[in-house]
N, C-alpha and C positions, 0 to 999 in steps of 0.2 A: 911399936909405932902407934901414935894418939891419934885421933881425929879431930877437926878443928869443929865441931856440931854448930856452933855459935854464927860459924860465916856463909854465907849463903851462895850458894854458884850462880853468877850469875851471866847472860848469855848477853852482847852487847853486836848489834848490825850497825856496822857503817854505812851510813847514808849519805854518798856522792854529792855534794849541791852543784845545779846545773844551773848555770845563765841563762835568764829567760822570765815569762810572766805566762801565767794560767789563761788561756783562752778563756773560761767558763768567769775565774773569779778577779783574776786579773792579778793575784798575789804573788812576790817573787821568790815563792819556798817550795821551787823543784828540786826533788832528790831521785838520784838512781841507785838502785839495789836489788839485791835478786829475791825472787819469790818461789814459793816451790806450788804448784798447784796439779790438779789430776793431768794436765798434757807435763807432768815434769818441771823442771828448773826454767827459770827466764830472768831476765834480766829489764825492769820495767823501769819509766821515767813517771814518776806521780808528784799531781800535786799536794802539799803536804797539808794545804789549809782546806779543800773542797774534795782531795783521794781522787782526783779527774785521772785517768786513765793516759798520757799523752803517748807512749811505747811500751811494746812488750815486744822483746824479742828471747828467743829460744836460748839457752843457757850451756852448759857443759849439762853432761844426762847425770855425773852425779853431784850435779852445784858443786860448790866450796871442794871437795874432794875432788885431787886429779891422780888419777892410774899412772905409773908408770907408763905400761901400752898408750896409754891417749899421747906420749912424748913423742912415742918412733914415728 
């Protein structure tokens, strides 16, 4: 078995666009996505032109990974 050395991995987030305008900038490029930060996983609303902060809310505790157990 070879390795492909040549192609790169690369990691890609999809970024939700949400309807609406930037209070601070007034620009209409809000995106939702999750973030991992020291309180764990969230799921925040930002704007994409000024990074304004508009939600964050708490996430699954292991992001993007779901346990079985988190199903029952």
């Amino acid at each position: 078995m070879t390795e492909d050395r040549d192609t790169p991995t690369t990691l890609v987030l999809e970024r939700t666009p949400v309807d609406g305008n930037c209070p601070r900038c007034g620009a209409e490029e809000l995106r939702r996505y999750p973030v991992v930060s020291e309180g764990g996983w969230f799921q925040v609303l930002k704007c994409q032109n000024c990074l304004l902060s508009l939600d964050r809310s708490p996430w699954s505790r292991l992001g993007p990974i779901q346990l079985l157990t988190d199903l029952l």
